[in-house]
C-alpha positions as CSV (number, residue, x, y, z in Angstrom):
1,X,166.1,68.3,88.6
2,X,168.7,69.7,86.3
3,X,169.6,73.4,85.6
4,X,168.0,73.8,82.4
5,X,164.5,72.2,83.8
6,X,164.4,74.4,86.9
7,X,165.2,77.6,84.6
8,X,162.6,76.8,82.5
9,X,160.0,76.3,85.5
10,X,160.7,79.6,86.0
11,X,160.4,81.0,82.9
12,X,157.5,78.8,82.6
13,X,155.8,80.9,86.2
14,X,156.8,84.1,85.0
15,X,155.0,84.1,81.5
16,X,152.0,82.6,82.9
17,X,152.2,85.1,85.3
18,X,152.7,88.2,82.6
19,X,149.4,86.6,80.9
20,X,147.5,86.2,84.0
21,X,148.1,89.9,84.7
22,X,147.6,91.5,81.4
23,X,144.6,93.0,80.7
24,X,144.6,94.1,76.9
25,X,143.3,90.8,74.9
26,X,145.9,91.5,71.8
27,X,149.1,91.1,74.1
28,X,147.6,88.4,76.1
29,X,147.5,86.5,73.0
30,X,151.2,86.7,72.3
31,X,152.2,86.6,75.7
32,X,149.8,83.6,75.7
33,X,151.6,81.8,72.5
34,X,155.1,82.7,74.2
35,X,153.9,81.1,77.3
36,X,152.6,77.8,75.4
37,X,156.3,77.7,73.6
38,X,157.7,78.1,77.1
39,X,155.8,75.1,78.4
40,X,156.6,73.1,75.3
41,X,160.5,74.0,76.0
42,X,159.6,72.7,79.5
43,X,158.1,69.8,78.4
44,X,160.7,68.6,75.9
45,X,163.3,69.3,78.9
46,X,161.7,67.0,81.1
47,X,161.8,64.2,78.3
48,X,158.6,64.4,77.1
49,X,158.7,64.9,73.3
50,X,155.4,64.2,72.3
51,X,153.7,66.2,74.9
52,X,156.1,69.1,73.8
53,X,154.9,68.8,70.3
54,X,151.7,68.3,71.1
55,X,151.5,71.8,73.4
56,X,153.8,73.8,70.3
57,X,150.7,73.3,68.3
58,X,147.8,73.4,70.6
59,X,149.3,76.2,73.2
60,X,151.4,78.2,70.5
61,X,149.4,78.3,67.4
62,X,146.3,77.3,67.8
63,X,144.8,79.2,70.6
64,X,146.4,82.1,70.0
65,X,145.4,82.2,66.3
66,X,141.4,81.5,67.8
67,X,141.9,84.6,70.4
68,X,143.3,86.6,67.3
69,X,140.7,85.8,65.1
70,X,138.4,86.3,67.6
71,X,139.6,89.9,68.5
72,X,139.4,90.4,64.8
73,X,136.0,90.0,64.4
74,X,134.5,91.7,67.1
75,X,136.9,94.8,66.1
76,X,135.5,94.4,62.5
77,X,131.6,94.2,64.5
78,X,132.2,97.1,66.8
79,X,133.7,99.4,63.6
80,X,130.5,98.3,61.7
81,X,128.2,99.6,64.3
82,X,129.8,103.0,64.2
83,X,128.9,103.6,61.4
């Protein structure tokens, strides 16, 4: 294991940690897409390109953008019913 890889393992345990551990839903999405870029980094370190690629566009953008859209509507639900 190189330098680089074992770094980002460890990036790679801490931001899974941070979104393990935090509770509002808007910053777990972002720390969520910053841990799915962290993976990918990992992934592409470890020579595996297509993986990496593969995880940039499932765990950085598309989950996060579901969990943000998500959050949006029940916002827009919940300001509805106040009024």
């Amino acid at each position: 294991m190189t330098a680089v890889q074992a770094v980002l393992l460890v990036l790679v345990a801490a931001a899974g940690t941070l979104v393990a551990l935090t509770r509002e839903p808007l910053r777990q999405a972002i720390l969520a897409a910053t841990f799915g870029v962290t993976l990918a980094l990992l992934f592409f370190a470890l020579q595996a390109p297509d993986v990496a690629l593969s995880q940039i566009v499932v765990g950085g953008v598309a989950l996060p953008a579901m969990v943000l859209l998500a959050l949006a509507e029940v916002r827009a639900r919940d300001e509805g019913d106040d009024q």
